[in-house]
VOGU-3710 file (C-alpha; in Angstrom, 3 decimals, decimal comma):
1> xxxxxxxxxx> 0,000/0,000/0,000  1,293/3,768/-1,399  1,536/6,562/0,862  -1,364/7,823/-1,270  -3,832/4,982/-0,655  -2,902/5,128/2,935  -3,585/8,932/2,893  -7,096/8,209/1,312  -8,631/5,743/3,763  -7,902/7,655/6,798
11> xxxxxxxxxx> -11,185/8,908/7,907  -12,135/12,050/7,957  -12,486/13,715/11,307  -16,097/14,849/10,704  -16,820/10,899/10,124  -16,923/9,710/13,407  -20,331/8,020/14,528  -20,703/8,620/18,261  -23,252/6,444/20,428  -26,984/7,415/19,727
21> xxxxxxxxxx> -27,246/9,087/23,335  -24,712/11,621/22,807  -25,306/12,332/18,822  -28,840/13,620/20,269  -27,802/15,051/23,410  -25,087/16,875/21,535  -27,258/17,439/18,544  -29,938/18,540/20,734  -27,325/21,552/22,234  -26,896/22,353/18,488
31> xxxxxxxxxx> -30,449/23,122/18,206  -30,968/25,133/21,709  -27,686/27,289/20,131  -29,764/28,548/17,393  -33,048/28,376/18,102  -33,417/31,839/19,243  -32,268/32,762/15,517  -34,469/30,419/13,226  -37,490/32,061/15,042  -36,384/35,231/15,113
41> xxxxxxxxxx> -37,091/36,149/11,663  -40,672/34,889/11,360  -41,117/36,455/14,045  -39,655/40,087/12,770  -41,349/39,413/9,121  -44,598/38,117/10,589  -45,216/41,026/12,660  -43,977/43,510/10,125  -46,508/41,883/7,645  -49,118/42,076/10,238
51> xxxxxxxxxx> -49,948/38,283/10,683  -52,326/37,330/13,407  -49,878/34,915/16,236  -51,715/31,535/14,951  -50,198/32,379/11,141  -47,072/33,743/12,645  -46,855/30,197/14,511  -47,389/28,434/11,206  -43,833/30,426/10,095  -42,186/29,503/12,891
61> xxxxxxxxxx> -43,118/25,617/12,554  -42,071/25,985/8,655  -39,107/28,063/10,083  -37,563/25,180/12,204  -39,057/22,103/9,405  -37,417/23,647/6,273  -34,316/24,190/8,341  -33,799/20,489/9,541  -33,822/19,323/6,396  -31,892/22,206/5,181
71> xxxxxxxxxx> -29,423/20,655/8,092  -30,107/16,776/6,963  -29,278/17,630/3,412  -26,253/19,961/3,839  -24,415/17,201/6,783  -25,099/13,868/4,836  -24,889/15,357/1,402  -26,301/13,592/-1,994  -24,229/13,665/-5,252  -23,400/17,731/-6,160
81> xxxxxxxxxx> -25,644/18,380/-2,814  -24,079/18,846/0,489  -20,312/19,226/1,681  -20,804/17,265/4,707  -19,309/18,848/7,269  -21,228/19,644/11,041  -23,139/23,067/9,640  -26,377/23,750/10,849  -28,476/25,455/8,611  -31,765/27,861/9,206
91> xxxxxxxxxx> -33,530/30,831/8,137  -31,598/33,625/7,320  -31,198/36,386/9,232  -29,038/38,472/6,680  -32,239/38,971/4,319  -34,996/40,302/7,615  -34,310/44,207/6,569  -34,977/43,459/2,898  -37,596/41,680/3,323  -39,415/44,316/5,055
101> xxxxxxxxxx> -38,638/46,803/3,127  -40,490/44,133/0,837  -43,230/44,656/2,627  -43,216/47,869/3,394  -42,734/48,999/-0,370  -46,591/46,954/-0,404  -45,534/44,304/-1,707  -46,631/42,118/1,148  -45,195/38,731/2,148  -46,316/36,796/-0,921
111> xxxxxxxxxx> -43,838/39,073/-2,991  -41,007/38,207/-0,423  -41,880/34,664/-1,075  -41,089/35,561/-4,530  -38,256/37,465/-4,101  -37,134/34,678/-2,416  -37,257/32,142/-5,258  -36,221/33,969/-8,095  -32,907/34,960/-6,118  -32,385/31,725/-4,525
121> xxxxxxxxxx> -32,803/29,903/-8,185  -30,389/32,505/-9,564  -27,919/32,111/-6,763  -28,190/28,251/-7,371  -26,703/28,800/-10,699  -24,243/30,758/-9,675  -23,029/28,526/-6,998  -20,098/27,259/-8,929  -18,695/30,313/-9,677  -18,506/30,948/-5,883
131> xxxxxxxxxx> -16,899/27,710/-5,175  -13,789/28,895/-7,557  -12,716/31,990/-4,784  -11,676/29,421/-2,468  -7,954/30,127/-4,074  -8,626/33,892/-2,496  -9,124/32,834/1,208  -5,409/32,023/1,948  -5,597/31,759/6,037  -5,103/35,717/6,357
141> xxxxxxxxxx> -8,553/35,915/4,746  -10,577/33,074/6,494  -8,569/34,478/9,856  -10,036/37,465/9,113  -13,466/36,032/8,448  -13,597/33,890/11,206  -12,628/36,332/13,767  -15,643/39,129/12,526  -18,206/36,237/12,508  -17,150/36,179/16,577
151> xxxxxxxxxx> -17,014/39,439/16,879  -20,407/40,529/14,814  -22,493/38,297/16,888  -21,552/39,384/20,074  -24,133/42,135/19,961  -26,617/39,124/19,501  -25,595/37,961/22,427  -25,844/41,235/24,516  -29,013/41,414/23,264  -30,188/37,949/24,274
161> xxxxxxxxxx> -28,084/38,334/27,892  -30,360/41,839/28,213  -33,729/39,791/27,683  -34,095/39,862/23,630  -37,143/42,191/23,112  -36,235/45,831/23,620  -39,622/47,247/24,188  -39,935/45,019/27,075  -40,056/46,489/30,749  -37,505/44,398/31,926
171> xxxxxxxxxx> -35,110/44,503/28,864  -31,787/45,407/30,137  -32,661/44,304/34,032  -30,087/42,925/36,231  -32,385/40,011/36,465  -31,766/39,291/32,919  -28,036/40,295/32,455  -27,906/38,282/35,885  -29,257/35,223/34,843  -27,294/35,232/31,495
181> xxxxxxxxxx> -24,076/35,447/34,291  -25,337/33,200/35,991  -26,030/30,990/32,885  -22,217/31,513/31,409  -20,764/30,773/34,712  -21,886/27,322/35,037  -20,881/26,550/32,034  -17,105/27,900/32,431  -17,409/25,867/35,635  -18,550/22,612/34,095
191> xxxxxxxxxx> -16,056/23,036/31,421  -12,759/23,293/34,308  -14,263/20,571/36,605  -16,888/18,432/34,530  -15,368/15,007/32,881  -14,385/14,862/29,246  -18,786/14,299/28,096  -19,869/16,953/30,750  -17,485/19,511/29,583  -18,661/18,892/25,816
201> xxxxxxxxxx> -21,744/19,207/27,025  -21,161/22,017/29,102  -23,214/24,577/27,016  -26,439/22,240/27,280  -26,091/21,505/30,764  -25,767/25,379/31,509  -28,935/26,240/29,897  -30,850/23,300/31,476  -29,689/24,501/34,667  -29,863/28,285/33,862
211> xxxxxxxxxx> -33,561/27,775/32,314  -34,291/25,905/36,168  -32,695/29,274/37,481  -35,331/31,212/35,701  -38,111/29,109/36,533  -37,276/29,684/40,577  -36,898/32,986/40,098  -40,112/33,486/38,043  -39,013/34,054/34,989  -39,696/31,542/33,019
221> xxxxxxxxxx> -43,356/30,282/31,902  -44,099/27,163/30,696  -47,717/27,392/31,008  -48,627/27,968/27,612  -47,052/24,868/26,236  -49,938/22,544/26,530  -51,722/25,005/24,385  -52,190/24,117/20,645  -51,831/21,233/18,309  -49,683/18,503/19,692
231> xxxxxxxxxx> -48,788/17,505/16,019  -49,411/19,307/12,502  -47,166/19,095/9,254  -46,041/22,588/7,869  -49,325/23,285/4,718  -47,429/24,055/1,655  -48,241/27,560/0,140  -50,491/28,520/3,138  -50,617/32,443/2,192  -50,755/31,834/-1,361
241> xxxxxxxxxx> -48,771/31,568/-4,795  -45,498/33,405/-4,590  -45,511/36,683/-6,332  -42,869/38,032/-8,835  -42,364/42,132/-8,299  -38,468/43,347/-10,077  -37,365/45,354/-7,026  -37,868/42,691/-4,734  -35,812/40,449/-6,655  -33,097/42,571/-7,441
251> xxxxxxxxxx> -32,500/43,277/-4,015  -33,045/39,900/-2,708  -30,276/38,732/-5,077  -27,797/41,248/-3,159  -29,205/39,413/0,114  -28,181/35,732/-1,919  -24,834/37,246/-3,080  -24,140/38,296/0,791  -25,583/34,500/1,757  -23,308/32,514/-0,293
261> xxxxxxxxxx> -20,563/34,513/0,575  -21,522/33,958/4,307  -21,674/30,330/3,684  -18,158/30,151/1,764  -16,424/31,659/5,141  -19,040/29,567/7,321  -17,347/26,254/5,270  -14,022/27,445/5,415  -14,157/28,318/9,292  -15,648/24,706/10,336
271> xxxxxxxxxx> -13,224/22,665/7,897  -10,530/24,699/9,448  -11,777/23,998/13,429  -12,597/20,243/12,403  -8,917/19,916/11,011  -10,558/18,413/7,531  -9,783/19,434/4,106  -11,764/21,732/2,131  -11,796/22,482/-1,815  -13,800/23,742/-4,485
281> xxxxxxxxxx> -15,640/20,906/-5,272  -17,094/20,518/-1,147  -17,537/24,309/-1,050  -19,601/24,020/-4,280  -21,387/21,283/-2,969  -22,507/23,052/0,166  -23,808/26,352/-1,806  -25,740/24,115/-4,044  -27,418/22,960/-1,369  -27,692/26,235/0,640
291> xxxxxxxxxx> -29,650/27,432/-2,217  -31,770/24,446/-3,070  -33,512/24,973/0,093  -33,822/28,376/-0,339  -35,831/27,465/-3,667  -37,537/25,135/-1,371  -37,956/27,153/1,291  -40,930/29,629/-0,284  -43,289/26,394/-1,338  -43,407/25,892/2,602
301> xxxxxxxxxx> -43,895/29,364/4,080  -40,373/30,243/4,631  -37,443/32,286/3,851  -33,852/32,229/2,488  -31,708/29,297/4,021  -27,743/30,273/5,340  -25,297/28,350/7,618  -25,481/29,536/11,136  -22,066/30,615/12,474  -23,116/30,508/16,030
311> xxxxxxxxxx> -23,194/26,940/15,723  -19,516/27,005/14,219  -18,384/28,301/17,515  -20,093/25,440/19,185  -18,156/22,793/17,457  -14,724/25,209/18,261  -15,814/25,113/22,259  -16,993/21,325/22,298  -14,725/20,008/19,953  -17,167/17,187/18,851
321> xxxxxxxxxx> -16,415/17,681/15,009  -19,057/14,438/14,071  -21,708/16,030/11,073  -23,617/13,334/12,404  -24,520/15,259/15,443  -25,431/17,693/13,429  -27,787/15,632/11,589  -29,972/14,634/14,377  -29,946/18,539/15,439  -31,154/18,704/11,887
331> xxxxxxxxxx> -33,607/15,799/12,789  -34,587/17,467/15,982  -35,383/20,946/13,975  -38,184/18,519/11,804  -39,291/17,172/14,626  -39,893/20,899/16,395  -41,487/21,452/13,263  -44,197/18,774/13,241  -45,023/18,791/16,798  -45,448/22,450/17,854
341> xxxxxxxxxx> -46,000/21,457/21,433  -41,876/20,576/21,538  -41,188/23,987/19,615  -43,288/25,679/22,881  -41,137/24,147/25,489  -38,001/25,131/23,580  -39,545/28,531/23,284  -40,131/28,799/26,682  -36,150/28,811/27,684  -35,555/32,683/28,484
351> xxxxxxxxxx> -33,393/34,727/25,819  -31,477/35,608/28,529  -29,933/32,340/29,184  -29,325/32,191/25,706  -27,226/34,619/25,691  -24,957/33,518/28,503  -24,167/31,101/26,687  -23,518/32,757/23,633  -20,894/35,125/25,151  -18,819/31,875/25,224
361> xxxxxxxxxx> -19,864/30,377/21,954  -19,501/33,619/20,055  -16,193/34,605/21,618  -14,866/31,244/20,523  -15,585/31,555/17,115  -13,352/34,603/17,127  -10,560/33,076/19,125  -10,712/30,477/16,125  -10,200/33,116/14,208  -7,462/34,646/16,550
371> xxxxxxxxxx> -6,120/31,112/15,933  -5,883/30,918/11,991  -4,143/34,935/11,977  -1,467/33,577/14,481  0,028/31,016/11,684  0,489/34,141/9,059  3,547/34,671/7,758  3,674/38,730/8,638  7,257/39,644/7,470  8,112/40,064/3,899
381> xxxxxxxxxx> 4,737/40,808/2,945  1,621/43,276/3,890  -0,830/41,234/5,980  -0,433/42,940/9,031  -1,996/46,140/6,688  -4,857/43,597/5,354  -5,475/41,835/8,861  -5,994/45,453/10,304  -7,794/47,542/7,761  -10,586/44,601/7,049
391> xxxxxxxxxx> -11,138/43,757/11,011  -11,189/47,946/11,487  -13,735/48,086/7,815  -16,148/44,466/9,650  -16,102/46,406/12,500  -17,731/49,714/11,561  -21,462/48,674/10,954  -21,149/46,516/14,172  -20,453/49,502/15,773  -21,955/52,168/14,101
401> xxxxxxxxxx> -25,159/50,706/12,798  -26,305/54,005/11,006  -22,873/54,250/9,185  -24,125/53,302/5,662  -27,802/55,059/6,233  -26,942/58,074/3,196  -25,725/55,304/1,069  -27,463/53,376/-1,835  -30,506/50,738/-0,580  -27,871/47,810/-2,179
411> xxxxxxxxxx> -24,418/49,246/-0,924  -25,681/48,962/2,297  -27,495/45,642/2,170  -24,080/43,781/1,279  -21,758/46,189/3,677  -24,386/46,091/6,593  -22,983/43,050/7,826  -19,792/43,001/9,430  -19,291/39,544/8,052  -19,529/40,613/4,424
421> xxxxxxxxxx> -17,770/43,840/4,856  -14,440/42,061/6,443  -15,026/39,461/3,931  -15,156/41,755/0,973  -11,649/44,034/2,179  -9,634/40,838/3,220  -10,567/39,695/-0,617  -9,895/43,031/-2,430  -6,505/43,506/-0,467  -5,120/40,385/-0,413
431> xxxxxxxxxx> -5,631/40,343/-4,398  -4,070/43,715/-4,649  -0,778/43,239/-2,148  -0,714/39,216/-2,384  -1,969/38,531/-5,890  -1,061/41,305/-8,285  2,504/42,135/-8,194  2,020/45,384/-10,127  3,350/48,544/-7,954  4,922/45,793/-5,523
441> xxxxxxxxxx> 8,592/45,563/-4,771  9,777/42,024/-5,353  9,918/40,055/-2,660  9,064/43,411/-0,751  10,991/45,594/0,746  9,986/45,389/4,201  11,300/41,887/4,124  14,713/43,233/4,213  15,004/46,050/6,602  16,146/43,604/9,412
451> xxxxxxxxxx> 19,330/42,601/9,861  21,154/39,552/7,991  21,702/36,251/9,560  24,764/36,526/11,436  27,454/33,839/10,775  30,857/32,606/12,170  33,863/31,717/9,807  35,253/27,945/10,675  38,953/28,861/10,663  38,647/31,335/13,062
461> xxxxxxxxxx> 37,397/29,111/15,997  41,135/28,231/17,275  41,356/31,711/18,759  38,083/31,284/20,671  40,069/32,273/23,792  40,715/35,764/22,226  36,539/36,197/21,458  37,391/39,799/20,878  39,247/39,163/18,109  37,129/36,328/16,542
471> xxxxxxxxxx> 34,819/37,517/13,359  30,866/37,393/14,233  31,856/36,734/18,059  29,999/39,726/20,428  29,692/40,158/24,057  27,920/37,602/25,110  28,452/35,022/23,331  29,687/31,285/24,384  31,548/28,327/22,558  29,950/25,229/24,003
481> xxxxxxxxxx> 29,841/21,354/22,873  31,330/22,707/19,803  28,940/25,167/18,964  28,458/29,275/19,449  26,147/30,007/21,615  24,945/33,838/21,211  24,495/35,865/24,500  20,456/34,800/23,585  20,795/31,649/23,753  20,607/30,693/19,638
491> xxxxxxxxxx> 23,110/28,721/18,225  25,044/31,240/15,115  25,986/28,748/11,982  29,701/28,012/11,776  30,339/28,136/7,726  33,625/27,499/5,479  34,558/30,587/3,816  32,721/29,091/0,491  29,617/28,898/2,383  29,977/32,603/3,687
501> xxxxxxxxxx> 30,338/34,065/-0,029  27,640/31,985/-0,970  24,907/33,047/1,873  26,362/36,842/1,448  26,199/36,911/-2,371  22,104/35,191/-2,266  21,317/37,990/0,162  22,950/40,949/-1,551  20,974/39,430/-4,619  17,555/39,381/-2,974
511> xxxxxxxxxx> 18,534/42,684/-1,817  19,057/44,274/-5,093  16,127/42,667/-6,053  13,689/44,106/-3,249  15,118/48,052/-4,295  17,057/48,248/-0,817  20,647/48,679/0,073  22,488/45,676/1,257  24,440/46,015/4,073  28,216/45,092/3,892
521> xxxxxxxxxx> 29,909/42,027/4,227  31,462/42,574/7,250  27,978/42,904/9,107  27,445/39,462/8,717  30,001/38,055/10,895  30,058/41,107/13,623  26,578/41,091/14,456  23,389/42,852/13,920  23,394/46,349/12,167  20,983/49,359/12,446
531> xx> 18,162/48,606/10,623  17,375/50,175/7,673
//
């Protein structure tokens, strides 16, 4: 057996088959981390479209069904369909402010439906073309990316931790930011002094015991979950036929563009955490998917499908990297969505527990990030300049959400999101300092304003006793087991005097090369000089 067979039958990390308890118990803390976003947007479009609560309920049920097997199809993947990795997928929440303005413009929600399909079938055949970038998310891109995914969802979090509904009396309390404490220190707790399946399952246990919490303290109700059908399957089409209105697509299509390129960095950042590889074909695979359930998604009362990044974060913090646990999450979601009566309990957990726990699975998703922008190479090149300016650019509508209010209805759709806007800068500048050489120095000349290696010339060791009068020698350094020893504590290469023209003759040419002035010969061999 070759190298290369035994390369191809090692499994793949995001493989492994767990027992059936834990793929739903940890599946089951996949669907608690982003429940509170699947509803969300029903619940923003419903109310903005002025649905009574029962019709509201029947786009939250279609909400959570579409998006398990959104989940099912994007984790266990069919030919061309799925790249298989643990993503969790749901309803958008990238596409809410267009599809009000939808609404708003009069439209009403059967045009978003619309909107919805047309862009979704157009981003479908696009998919490919997306899958080809992968070349342009060299780790100081995807580091990028990963780290503003953290960082643009910790105001979700705050806003979760402060009770989720800002016209509520109590949003903001210290009950609420107390509880989501309380909440986010169990589950640092059970993570330093659980066992190896408590601490994975730290985040679930913390909002099991954060949701009893609440209930003691009277503030959580579970009273209203006996209310309602037990069991009813999502009615396709229940407002009506889809309508087609121009505007609505054109903008929706902005929302798809941002989606897929959402998804592409969503891919990239859990095939980086899982440790699995990740080309064009998988990250094809995956958008095709993304969007065939965003074609699907209108037929059953729903909206445009994404990857959920929060849910990234929880395979970073748990380190169970099994799409398999994802799948029954993605089972779980169907389940939610045929029997409403499960959907009400899960409903009941307060938002404010949520978001204790989402300060920790948020802020790991960035630390991933932190992770990936620790192996770039920074010297030589300009990444430090296309690390800072795209974190500085992702972090200006995060901060600022008004920032892009004067500008144009789509320039602000794609560059609303921090996500898209980091994404978008890292691209653009590492093409124009990494990929097109024009107006570079070669080999830049930043790479060559430190000093050059310093060296020590063989025949000179005898007079080791006299270091003062030894080439490359300094104060400091030691000769020990037959080897200098700087005054650092790094060992400086011994060379022949062939050696020595050789290494000084390759730098002077690199130097000439870069546009910079090499220093002279003698530098090499007396130590460190000024840099330049």
């Amino acid at each position: 057996m070759n190298a290369t067979q035994v390369k191809s039958t090692k499994p793949r990390p995001e493989d492994e088959k767990l027992p059936l308890g834990r793929t739903i118990a940890y599946g089951l803390q996949h669907v608690l981390t982003m429940y509170g976003g699947i509803i969300a947007p029903p619940l923003i479009i419903g109310g903005a479209a002025g649905l009574s609560s029962e019709a509201i309920g029947v786009l939250i049920a279609s909400c959570l069904f579409v998006g398990g097997l959104a989940t099912i199809l994007q984790t266990v993947g069919i030919p061309f369909f799925g790249c298989q990795l643990p993503l969790v997928q749901g309803t958008s929440f990238a596409s809410v402010a267009t599809m009000v303005a939808i609404i708003d413009g009069g439209g009403g929600i059967q045009a978003v439906f619309g909107a919805v399909l047309a862009a979704s079938v157009i981003g479908f055949l696009i998919a490919p073309f997306f899958a080809k970038i992968v070349r342009f998310f060299p780790p100081v891109v995807t580091g990028v990316v990963i780290t503003m995914i953290g960082i643009s969802l910790t105001p979700v979090a705050a806003n979760w931790a402060m009770g989720g509904n800002a016209k509520a009396d109590d949003y903001g309390s210290l009950q609420n930011i107390g509880l989501a404490g309380a909440t986010l220190l169990v589950a640092l707790l059970l993570s330093k002094l659980g066992s190896a399946t408590i601490s994975r399952l730290a985040i679930l246990l913390a909002m099991v015991l954060g949701t009893v919490l609440a209930v003691l303290m009277g503030m959580a109700d579970f009273s209203k979950v006996g209310q309602g059908a037990i069991f009813a399957f999502p009615q396709p089409l229940a407002f009506g036929w889809p309508v087609f209105e121009l505007g609505g697509i054109i903008s929706m299509f902005i929302v798809v563009m941002v989606i897929l390129t959402e998804t592409t960095a969503d891919i990239l950042a859990v095939g980086e955490i899982a440790g699995t590889r990740v080309d064009q074909r998988r990250i094809a695979d995956g958008l095709r998917a993304d969007m065939a359930s965003s074609i699907l998604a209108p037929f059953f009362n729903t909206f445009t499908q994404s990857a959920f990044a929060q849910n990234v974060g929880l395979v970073a913090i748990t380190g169970v990297k099994s799409r398999f646990v994802v799948t029954a999450g993605g089972g779980i979601l169907v389940l939610l969505g045929l029997l409403p009566i499960l959907g009400r309990v899960v409903a009941a957990v307060p938002t404010a527990v949520l978001g204790g726990a989402g300060i920790v699975l948020f802020g790991t998703v960035a630390a991933s990030g932190i992770r990936t922008l620790s192996t770039v190479k920074y010297e030589g090149n300009l990444n430090l300049i296309i690390v800072a300016t795209s974190i500085s650019f992702g972090c200006l509508p995060i901060v600022k959400p008004d920032f892009y209010d004067a500008f144009p209805t789509w320039f602000g759709t794609i560059f609303h999101s921090g996500i898209s806007s980091a994404a978008v800068m890292a691209i653009l500048l590492n093409l124009l300092f990494n990929e097109l050489k024009f107006g570079t120095p070669k080999k830049n000349a930043v790479a060559y304003t430190a000093a050059p290696p310093r060296l020590v010339i063989a025949e000179q060791l005898p007079r080791i006793i006299k270091a003062s009068e030894v080439r490359g020698l300094m104060e400091g350094d030691v000769f020990k087991s037959d080897k200098v020893i700087s005054a650092d504590g790094e060992e400086i290469p011994v060379v022949d005097d062939e050696e020595f023209r050789g290494i000084v003759d390759e730098y002077r040419k690199k130097c000439e090369e870069a546009g910079v002035e090499c220093p002279d010969e003698s530098e090499f061999v007396r130590g460190a000089p000024e840099t330049h």
